[in-house]
Each structure stands twice: as C-alpha cells, then as structure tokens.
N, C-alpha and C positions, 0 to 999 in steps of 0.2 A: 316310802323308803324302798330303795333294792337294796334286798337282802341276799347275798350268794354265800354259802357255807366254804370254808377256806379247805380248797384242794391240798392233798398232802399225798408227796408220793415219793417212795421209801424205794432206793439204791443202794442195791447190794452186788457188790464187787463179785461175790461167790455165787450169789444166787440172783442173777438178773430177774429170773422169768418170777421172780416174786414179786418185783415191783406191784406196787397197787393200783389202782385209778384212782377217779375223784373221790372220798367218800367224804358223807358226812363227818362233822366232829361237834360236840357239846357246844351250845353259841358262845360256855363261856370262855371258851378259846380262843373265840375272835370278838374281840372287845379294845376300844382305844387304850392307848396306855395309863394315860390319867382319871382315866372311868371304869371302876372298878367291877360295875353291873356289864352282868351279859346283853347284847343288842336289844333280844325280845324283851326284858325288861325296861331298856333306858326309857329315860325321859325325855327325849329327844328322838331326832328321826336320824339313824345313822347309815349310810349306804353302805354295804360290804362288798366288795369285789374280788374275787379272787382270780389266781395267775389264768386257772384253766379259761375261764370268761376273756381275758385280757388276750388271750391267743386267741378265743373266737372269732374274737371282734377284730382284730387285727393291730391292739390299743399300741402304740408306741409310746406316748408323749402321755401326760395330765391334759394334754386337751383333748385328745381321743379319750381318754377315759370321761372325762364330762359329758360325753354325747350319752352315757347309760345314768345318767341322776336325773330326778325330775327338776325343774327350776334351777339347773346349774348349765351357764352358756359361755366356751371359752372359745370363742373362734380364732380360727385360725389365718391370720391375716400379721402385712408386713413381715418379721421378720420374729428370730426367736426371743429378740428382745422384748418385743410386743406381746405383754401379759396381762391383756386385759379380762377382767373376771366379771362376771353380772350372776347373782343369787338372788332369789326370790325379788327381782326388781333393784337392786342395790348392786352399785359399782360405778366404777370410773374408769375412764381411759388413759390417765397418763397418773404417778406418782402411786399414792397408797391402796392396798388391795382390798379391797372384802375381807378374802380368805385368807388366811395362814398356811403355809403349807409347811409340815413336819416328815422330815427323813429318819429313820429309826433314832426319834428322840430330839432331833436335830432340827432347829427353826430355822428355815431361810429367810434372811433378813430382808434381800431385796426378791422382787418381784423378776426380773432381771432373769433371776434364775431360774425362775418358774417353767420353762418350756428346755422340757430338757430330755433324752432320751432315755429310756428306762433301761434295766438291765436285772434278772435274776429276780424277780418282785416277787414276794411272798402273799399279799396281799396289801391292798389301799383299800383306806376308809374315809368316806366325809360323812364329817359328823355335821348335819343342817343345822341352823339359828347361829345366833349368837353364842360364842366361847368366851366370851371375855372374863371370866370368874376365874378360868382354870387355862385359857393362852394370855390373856392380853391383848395385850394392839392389834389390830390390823385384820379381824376376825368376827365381826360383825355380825357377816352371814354363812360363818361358817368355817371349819379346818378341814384341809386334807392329810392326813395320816400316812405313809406310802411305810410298808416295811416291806427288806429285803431279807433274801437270804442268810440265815448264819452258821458258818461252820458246825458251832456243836448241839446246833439244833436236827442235824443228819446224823442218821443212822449209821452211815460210812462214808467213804468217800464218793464223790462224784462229781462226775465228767457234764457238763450241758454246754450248747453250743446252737446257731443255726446262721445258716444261710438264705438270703430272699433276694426274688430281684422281680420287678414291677415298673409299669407302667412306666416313660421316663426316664429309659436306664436305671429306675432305682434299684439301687446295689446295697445290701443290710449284713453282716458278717458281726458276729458275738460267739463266743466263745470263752468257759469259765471254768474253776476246779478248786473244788473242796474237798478238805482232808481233814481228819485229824490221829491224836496220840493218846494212845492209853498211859494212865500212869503203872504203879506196882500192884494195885488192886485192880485193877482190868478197867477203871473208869475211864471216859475221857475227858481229861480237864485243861486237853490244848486243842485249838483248829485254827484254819488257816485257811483263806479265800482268797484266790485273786481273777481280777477277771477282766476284760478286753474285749471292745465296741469298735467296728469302724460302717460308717455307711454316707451314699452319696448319692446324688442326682442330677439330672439334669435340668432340670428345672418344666413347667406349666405352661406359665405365661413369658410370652414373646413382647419384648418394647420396638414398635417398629421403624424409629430411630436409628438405632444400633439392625435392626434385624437378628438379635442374639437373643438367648431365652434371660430374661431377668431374675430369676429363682433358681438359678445351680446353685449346687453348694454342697459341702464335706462337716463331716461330723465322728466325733474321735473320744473314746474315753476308755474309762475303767475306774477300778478300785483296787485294793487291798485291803484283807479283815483278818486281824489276829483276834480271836476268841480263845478267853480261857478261866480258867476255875482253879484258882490259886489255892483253894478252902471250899469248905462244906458251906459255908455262907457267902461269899461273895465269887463273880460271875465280872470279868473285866474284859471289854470289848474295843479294839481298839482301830479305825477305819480311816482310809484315806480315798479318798474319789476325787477323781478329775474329769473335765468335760472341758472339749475345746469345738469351737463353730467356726467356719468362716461358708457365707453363702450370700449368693445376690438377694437385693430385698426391696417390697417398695413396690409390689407389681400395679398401681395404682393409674386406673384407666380416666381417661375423661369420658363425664355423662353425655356429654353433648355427641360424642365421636363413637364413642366405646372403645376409645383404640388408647394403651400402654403407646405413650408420643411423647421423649423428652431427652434432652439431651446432656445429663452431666448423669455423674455415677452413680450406684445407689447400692450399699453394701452393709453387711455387720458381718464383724468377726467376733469373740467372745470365749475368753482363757476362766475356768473357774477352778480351783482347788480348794478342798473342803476336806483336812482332817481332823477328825471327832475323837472324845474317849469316851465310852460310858460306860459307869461301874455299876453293880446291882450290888446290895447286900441284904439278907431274906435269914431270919433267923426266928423261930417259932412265927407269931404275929405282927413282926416289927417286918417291912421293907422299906429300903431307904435307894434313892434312887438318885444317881451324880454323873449331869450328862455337860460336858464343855466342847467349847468347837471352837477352829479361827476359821473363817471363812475368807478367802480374797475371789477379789472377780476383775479382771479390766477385759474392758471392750472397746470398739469400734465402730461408729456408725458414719457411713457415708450417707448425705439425702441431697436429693437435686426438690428443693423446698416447693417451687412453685410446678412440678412434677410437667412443665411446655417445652415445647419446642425451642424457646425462646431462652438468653440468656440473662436471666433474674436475678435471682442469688440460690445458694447452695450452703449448706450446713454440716459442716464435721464436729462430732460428739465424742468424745473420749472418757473414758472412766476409770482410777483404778480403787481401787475398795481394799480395806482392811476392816473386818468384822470380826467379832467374837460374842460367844452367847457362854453364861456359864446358869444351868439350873438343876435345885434341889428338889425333892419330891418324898416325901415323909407319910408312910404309913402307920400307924404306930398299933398296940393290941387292945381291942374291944373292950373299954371301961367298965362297960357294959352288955347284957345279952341285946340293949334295944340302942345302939349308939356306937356308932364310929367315925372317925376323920382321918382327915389329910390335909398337910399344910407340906407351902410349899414356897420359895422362894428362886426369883430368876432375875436375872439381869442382861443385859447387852453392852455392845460397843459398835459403832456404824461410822465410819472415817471415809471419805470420798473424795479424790480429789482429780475434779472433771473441768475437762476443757471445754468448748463449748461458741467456736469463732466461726460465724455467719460470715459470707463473702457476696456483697454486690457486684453484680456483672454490668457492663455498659448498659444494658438496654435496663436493670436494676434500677441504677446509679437513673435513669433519665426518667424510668415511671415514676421508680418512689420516692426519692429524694428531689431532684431539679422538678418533677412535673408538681410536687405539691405544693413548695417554695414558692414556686412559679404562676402556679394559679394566683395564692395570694397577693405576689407584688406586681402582676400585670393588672390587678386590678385599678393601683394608683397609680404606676409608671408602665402603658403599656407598650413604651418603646423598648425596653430596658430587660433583662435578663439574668439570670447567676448560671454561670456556666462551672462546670468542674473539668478536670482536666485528667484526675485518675481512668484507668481502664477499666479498677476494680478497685472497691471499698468492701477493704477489711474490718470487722466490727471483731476487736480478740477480746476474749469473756473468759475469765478462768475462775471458778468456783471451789471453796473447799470446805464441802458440809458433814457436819458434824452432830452426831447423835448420840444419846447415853439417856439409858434407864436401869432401873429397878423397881422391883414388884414384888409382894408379900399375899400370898390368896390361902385361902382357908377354907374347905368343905366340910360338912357337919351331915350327917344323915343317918336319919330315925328311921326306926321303922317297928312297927305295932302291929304282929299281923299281919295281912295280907296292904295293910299300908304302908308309906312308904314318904317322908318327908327330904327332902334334899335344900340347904341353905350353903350359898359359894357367898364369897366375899374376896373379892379380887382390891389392891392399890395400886395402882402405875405410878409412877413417877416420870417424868423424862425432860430431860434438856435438848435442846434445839438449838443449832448455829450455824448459818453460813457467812464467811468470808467472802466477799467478792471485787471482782477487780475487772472494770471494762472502757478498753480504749482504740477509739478510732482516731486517724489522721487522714484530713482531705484536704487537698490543692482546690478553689474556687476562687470566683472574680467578680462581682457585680458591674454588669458593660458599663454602667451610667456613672461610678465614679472612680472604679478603676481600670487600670492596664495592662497590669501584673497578677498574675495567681499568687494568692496567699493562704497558707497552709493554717485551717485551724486544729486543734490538737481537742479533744476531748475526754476527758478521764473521768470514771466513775469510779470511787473506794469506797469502801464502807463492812460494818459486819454489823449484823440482825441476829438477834438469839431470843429466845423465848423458852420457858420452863410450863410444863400441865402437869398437872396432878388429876385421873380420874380412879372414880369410885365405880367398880361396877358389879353391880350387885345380880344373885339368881336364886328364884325360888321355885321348887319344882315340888308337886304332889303325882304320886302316882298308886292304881291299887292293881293289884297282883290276881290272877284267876288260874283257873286250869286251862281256859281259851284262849290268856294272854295275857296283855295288859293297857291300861287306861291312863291316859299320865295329861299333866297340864304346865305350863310354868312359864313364870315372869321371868325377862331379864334383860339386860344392859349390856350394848356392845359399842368400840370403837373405833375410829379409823383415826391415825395419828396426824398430827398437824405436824408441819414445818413451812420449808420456801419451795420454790417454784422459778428456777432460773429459766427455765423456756420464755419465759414473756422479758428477759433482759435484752434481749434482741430488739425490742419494741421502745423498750427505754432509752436504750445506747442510740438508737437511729432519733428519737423523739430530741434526745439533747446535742447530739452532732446538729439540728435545723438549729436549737434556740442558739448555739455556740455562733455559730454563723452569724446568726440575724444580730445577738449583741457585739457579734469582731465590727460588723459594719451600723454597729450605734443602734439597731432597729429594736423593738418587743414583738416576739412574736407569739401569736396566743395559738395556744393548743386547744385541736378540736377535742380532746377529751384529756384534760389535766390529769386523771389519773394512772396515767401510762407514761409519767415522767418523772416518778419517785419508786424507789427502791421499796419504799413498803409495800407498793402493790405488790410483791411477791410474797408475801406471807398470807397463812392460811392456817385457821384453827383447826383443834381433832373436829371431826363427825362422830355423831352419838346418835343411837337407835333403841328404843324399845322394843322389846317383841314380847307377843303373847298367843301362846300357840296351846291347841288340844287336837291330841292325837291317840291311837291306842296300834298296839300291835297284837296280831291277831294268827292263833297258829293252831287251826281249828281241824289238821289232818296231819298226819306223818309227812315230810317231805312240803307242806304248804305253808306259807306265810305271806299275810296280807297286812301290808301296812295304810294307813289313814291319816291326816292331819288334814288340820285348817289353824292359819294363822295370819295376824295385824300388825302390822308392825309402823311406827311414830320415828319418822328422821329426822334430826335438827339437827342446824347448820350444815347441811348438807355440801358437801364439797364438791363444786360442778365447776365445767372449764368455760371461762368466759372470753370470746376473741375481740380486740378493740376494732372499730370503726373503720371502714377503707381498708386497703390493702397494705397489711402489716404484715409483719414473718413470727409474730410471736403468738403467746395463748398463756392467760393463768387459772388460778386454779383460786378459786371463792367462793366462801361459806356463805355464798346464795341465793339459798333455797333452803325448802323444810317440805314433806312429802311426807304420803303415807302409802301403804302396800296391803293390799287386799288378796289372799289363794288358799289353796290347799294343794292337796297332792295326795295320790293313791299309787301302790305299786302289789305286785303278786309277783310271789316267787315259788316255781312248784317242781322240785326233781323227785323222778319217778326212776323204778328197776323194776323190772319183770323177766325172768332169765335172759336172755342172752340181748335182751333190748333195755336200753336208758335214754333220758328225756329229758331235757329242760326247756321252762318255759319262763320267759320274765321276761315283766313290762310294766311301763310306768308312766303317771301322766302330771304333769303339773300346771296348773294356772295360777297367774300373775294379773293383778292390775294393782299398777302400780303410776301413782300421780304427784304431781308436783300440788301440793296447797300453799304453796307462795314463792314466787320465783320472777322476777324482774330483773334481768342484765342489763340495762338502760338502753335497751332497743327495742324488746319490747315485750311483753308479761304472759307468760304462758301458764299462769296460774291453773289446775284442774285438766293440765295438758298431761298426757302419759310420758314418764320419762325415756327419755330417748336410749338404745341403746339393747336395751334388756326384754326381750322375747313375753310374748304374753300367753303361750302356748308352748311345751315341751311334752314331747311323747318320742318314748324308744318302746319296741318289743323283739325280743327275740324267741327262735323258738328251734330247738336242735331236736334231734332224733340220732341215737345212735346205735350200732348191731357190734354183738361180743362175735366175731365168724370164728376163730379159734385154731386158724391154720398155719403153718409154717409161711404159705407163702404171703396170708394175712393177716394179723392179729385181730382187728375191729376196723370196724369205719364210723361215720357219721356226718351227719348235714346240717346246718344251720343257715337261718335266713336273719336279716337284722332290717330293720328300718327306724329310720326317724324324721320325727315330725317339729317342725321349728316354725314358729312364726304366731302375730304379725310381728315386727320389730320396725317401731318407729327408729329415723336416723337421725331427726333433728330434732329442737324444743319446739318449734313449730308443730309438729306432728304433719306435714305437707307431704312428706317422705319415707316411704314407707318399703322395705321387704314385704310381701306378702307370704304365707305361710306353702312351706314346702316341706318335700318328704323323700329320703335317701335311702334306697332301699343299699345293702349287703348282703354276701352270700358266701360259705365259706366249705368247702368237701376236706374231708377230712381223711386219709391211709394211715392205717398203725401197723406197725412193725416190731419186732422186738427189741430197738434200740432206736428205731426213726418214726415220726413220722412224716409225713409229705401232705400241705394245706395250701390246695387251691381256693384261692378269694378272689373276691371283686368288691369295690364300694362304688358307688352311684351309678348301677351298673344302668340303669335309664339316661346318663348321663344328662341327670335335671339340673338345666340353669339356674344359679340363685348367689346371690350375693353376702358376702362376710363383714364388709365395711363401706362406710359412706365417709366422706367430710368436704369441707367446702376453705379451700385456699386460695386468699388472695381474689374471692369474687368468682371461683372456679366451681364446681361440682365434679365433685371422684369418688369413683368405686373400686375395691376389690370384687373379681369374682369368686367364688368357691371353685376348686377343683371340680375337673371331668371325671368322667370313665375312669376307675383304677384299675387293672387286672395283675395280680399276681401268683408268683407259688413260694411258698419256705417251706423249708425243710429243716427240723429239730434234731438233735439228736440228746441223750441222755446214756449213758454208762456207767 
C-alpha cells in the first residue's frame, strides 16, 4: 500500500502568511467513505494519495495517478474513451471494468468516463481486492475513491488557479473559488464552489499519410457546488460537473514498418454532464447517508478499422447515455460495546442508445466480401464470378442497451480486544437488454447466370435480455498492536455480464454472404457458425475469489510500511475472442478460468527537521497471473500468462525540501520519480511481449507567498516503450508511449 497522509492547507483572506504546508492529520481522517476503520487499521490494502503528491508527480488524469499503486496499470493509449484497467492480473480491454471508480459518493457507471481531467482534488484513494460486499459490480480488484474540494470544509474563502504549458504546445489553464456564509451565530452553514478547466495540445505522434500530428486535441470543463447545513444534523451538498473532449485518436503504428500509415479519420469527441445531491445526516450515533445522481454522456468515435494505407472499411461509434444511480448508507448506534453495522441499499439505471455503422470501401468490399465468396465458388465454377457493383457497403447497426439493478449489502463487525471480526454481505440483482437492429443493402450479379445486378437487402432484428442475481460474500479478521496491524480475508467480487455489439459487424457481413448465396439458390457454409447468430454477443458476469494476508506496519513517527500477499480463483473469466480470417469484429466470452499469484510492499516516510522536510515513497508489486483453462478454438493457451497485465510494477519517489524564509523566497524543493513496468505479455500466445522498463521524473519546485512556480520533466531519458499492441485483420500494431516531456506550472492560491 501507499500510504500518503492528506495535505490540508488553511486560506485566510486576512492573514495569508498563515497559510500552512503539508501536515500530518490522524489516519482517521483519511479513510474511504463506506469504511469506517482508519487506513492503518483496514483489512485491506488502501493507497492514499494526496493533492500535494498529485502536483509532484504532475498527476492530471486517474491514469497518471495509477503509475504511484503497486499492481495497478492504466495506460495510456487510443483515446480518452479507452479505459482500460489491469489490477493484480485482472482486466479487460473493451466493456466491463475491474475497478469502480467513485466521485465524492458518486459511481460512474460507464468506464467511458474514466479518463477525465482532474480539478481541485482533495485526495484519491484505491482501495485494492475485491469491493463487492460494500460497491458491487464492476469492482473485483478494486475501487478508486477521488474526493474533491468542498466549500464548507475551508476555513474562508479561496482563490486556486494555475497555469502550465509543456512539451507539444500543451497549454493547461484551471482556475477556481470558494466561499462561504455565516449564519446569525457566526457559524457557516452555506458555501459555494465554482470552478473552470480548459487545456490543449498538439499532439505526439505524427500519421504519415496525412503528415499531421494524429493526437491534438481540446479539453474543457468545471463544476458547481452548493454546500450547506440547513440544521445541526444534516449537511446538504449539491454538484454539477461537466467535461467535454474533442481530440485526434488512434495513434496506432504498424509492427512491420513502425510508421502511424493510414488514410481515413480517426477521432473522439465526448460531452459528459454529471449533477449529483448528497445529504449527510449525523445525529448522536446514527449517520445516514443519501447520495443520487443522473449521469449523461454522448460521444463520438471516428476509426479508420483496418489502421492502412488502403481503403478497407471505417467505423463511426456513437453514444448517448442517460444514467442514474440512487444509494443509501445507514449507520446506526452501537447495540453494543463489542458490535456494530452498516446496511446499506443502492440501485442504478444505464440506458444507451448507440449507433454503431461499419463502411466497406472498394478495395473492403473486394478483399472481404467478393475475395471470400470467390474463393469458394471458383472452386466448382472456375470460370464464373459474383461481382458487386456498390463503391461502398454500408453495414448500419443501431443498438439500444439497457441496464437496471438493485442491491441490498450489510456489514457486521466485532471486535474483542485487540481483535477484530468484519462479515459484509452484499445481493445484486440486475436486468440486462439490448435491442438491436442491423441492415445492409448490396447490388451483385453472379457472371454464370446472370446480367443484371440485383440488390439483396439484409436485415437483422431482434432483442436479448437476461437477469443475474450475485451473492458476494467478505470475511475479514484482523488483530490490532502498538506496531500496527495484521489482518486476512476472504471474499467475492464481480464484473457484470451483458451484450457485446462489436462483434455485430462480423454477423451482419456473415449474413449479407448466406443472403446472397440463398437470392441465387446456393447453401453456403460458414467457416465458423458461430459468428452468425445474435447470441454470440452475450456474455455472463465474471466472479473471482480472493484471499489475501497482509499487516500494516507503523514502527516510527512519520513511517509506514505496508505488506501483503495474495490468490485469487477467476471463473468465467470474460476474455475478447476475434473470429477467423479477416473480419472487423471481436466478442467478449466467458472463456477462460485463471488464477493469480503476488504480493506487494510499499514505505512511506515524511520527515521535518527545522527548516528542511522529506519524503520518500515507493512501492513494488508482483503479479503472476495464468490462464488454467482457456481455448478460443484456434488454439489453448492453458498455463500461458494473461495477456495485457504487467508482472512487475515499481514507482519510488523521493523529495527533499528547504523552509529559506525570505520575501524574495518562501521554500524550495526537489523531487525525482521513477517507474518501473514490465514484462507485459500482448497476446494469449505469450510470443509478444513489452519487455520491462523504467521512466524516470523530475520536478524543482519555487514557493512564494501566493505562487509557486514547478518545473518538471517525465521520461526525461526519453526511453522507448510501448502502451498497446493488437493485431487487425492479419495486421500487427502498436502504440508507442510518450517521449521527453518538459514543462513549467505555475499555482497560485489566495
């Protein structure tokens, strides 16, 4: 675990030069919202990150923040839509996430919106293992927690803001203000936040097709937060956040060449709006806690599919999303001196309604469709041909999926002594449905018996629904010392099932040949039948076991050393399977079954000694993590390492800082960062491999009495290494990772 103690620093309108630095606070301060024990005691491994760490490192995003946990890998590849998550060996690439990620209370439903700019962050926490007792779905191996700012959590008002510009033209501008209102007793029981992001770039990587950079792009938001205290008991917060994208995406090189070479567009844009309420009410022993949200999201994805020179086909992705989440959270007063709970009830609603139409181009239209045809009837007439006469074949797909749950969970925990029992009990419920609708129209002629082009017409209808019910159960013991503490626990986590409209591309192109082949009397047999029925896109939850023993350890003032080792048991493991030959789809199937072998160690140590302060924190995790049964019918990679998910992660940081104490400069400080990743197989094969590398950071720090001024660099070696691999269409591609960064921001606070 990294542990970093939550920086708190106190703005005062009258008296600036009071402001504070980082100081410690009681860990039981910083603790997840639904886990009542302070970090050093949990029974789990929870990482704490706070704002002042998140400026070190330079964190913008949740996947910059993942580069400081052990066994957590978000790279950064494609576009912001692309959130793919790997913990402890567990994850996927397209559809349902590991992790959960929670905004002050607030569950983001899709993944989607996972990569998003940060702004005003108080501290993020992931909490490692499985959550599903007390999240639910989608949380496996793990939650991230991000809380922000809140009005009447400041001492007065205040002004934060900063500017940055870096490598790339990148251009960063935020700027924010919090205030509040005393009532007639001097208290404050009103505030009020609002606050404002814009930043841009130019992009990295170059397509040398176009000769333009393929990764520019603009990015825009803020919030609004009304906070207030109506009463002595209750605490009403009320937030609205927007995020809007639009950036080139897709910088997707060929292995053979290494060269970004392709020639149709490749883009995401993405509009999100997200207003929340949540009420707190806290009265003697009782808190009760009522958080609701609608979520909407529509985006835009342009892709050039087969990423050549050549013209293939192309894929436009649309989405518009209406979400809402509503959950309850019940504390109630201690029955007893050795006994208390929490129960808790939550629900969702997830409504999507996504386009989703593939376009064959000529040279498309003659490889996949006429060259396959073709193969087969030159076999018995090889005089004779199927010619098409379109320029382009439209495949149009419109989906509209639909999700709804509720969930009932309940924690019990003992404790006797220096022990300490914890029993969760989580029930999902959730319904599952997609509508779908896919229709193509094509002009062809067979030469041998006819003379005319005839148009066959293709249609696909249908709706798919399914209903799960899981149980997931957690049992934790832990025992309590003056050095720390020692904890162990079972438990049950899940990733949700639904459909997988990516692979309808594969079906629609599969039944435009048999439409054909019966317009002119023929049977034609597919090389793999199950790429021509609507149920291949369904796909069960994933369920995992874990069992983990770890202890945290806090054996000097200012140190903290965390430990674990833990197992973890996958079934039905939800893995992307691509059909045979050169097809534009890919689905999503429950199999495989895997298990997961690591541990993980991290030290966290801040130090003062007059006018000099210190930090040092680093952290290591290891991963083996294997498929024990896995055959996609090409061919069985049983005992192979899963693909995807890093078997080595190491960050260490280490700052130094001086109090100088002068007008012309308040403090300085230096910090150096590195990370270490790898190997990272890319395929089931395991033939394909990242080998392990290390990125070093470096960040100088000017304080002032209202600014300071942070020059940085990340991969100031600028070391080669790669973020993603896949193989389309018989192709091999890679993303590289970023170069050389160099920048400078500048803060300010009032």
């Amino acid at each position: 675990m990294t542990l970093v103690v939550a920086s708190v620093t106190r703005i005062d309108a009258t008296a600036p030069e009071e402001r504070a630095d980082t100081v410690s606070l009681p860990d039981v301060e910083v603790s997840a919202s639904r886990i009542a024990r302070p970090p050093t005691q949990q029974q789990m491994q929870i990482s704490v990150i706070d704002s002042r760490l998140l400026n070190e490192t330079q964190a913008v995003t949740p996947k910059d923040v993942s580069r400081l946990i052990p066994n957590v890998y978000m790279p950064d590849y494609g576009s912001a839509m692309t959130s793919s998550i790997y913990i402890r060996g567990l994850g996927s690439r397209i559809n349902e996430p590991v992790m959960g990620m929670v905004v002050d209370g607030v569950p983001l439903l899709d993944k989607n919106m996972y990569d998003h700019a940060m702004q005003d962050i108080k501290r993020i926490e992931l909490l490692r293992g499985p959550q599903g007792s007390m999240y639910g779905r989608n949380s496996p191996a793990g939650v991230m927690e991000i809380r922000t700012l809140q009005p009447l959590d400041m001492t007065t008002y205040s002004v934060h803001g900063l500017v940055s510009y870096a490598t790339a033209n990148t251009v960063q501008a935020q700027a924010s203000y919090y205030g509040q209102r005393d009532n007639r007793q001097g208290i404050k029981d009103f505030g009020w936040g609002i606050a404002t992001r814009y930043q841009r770039t130019d992009g990295f990587y170059t397509n040398d097709y176009t000769g333009q950079k393929i990764d520019d792009g603009q990015q825009a938001g803020g919030r609004i937060v009304l906070d207030g205290r109506p009463s002595d008991e209750w605490r009403v917060t009320g937030t609205v956040y927007a995020d809007w994208a639009r950036q080139g995406a897709f910088p997707y090189a060929s292995v053979s060449t290494g060269r970004i070479n392709y020639n149709s567009h490749g883009s995401y844009e993405r509009l999100a709006v997200l207003p929340s309420l949540r009420a707190d009410y806290t009265h003697a022993d009782w808190h009760l806690q009522l958080v609701a949200s609608y979520q909407f999201m529509r985006d835009d994805m342009h892709m050039d599919n087969d990423y050549t020179p050549a013209d293939i086909f192309t894929l436009r992705q649309t989405q518009c999303q209406h979400n809402g989440t509503f959950d309850a959270l019940l504390r109630a007063p201690k029955p007893c001196a050795w006994y208390d709970w929490t129960i808790g009830l939550g629900s969702f609603v997830k409504a999507n309604a996504m386009q989703a139409p593939v376009v064959f181009m000529r040279e498309g239209i003659e490889e996949l469709i006429l060259g396959n045809a073709n193969r087969g009837i030159q076999t018995v007439f090889p005089d004779d041909s199927i010619e098409i006469s379109d320029s382009t074949l439209p495949i149009l797909s419109t989906f509209d999926l639909f999700n709804a749950g509720m969930a009932l969970y309940h924690q019990s925990h003992f404790h006797f002594g220096n022990w300490h029992i914890n029993a969760g009990l989580r029930i999902d419920y959730e319904h599952t449905r997609m509508d779908y609708l896919s229709t193509a129209d094509m002009n062809y002629r067979f030469t041998m018996i006819m003379t005319e082009f005839e148009t066959v017409r293709t249609r696909i209808q249908g709706m798919k629904a399914a209903n799960y019910t899981e149980v997931l159960p957690r049992l934790a013991v832990s025992y309590d010392a003056s050095w720390g503490t020692i904890y162990s626990y079972a438990a049950k986590g899940h990733k949700a099932g639904g459909y997988n409209p990516q692979i309808f591309s594969t079906i629609t192109q599969n039944q435009v040949m048999t439409d054909m082949a019966a317009d002119m009397g023929l049977h034609l047999e597919m090389a793999d039948p199950r790429f021509s029925d609507a149920a291949i896109t369904s796909y069960k939850p994933e369920s995992d076991w874990t069992f983990e023993l770890g202890s945290h350890f806090t054996p000097a003032e200012g140190l903290k050393i965390d430990v674990d080792a833990f197992h973890i048991q996958c079934f039905d493991q939800q893995v992307t399977i691509f059909p045979n030959g050169k097809t534009t789809g890919r689905m999503m199937a429950n199999a495989a079954r895997s298990r997961v072998w690591g541990a993980e160690v991290a030290l966290h140590y801040r130090w003062q000694q007059g006018d000099w302060h210190g930090l040092i924190d680093a952290s290591y995790g290891y991963t083996d993590a294997r498929f024990i049964d896995f055959n996609d019918g090409i061919g069985d990679y049983s005992g192979n390492y899963i693909p995807y998910a890093p078997q080595h992660t190491a960050h260490a940081l280490v700052q130094a800082g001086y109090r100088v104490g002068r007008k012309w400069l308040k403090a300085l400080s230096f910090s150096a960062h590195t990370n270490i990743i790898g190997p990272v197989y890319w395929n089931e094969q395991n033939d394909c491999l990242q080998t392990p590398y290390a990125l070093l950071a470096a960040n100088l720090t000017l304080e002032w009495k209202y600014t300071r001024l942070e020059l940085w660099g990340r991969n100031l070696t600028d070391t080669p290494y790669n973020v993603f691999y896949f193989r389309s269409m018989g192709n091999d591609f890679l993303q590289r990772g970023k170069p050389r960064e160099l920048g400078a921001t500048i803060r300010f606070e009032i």
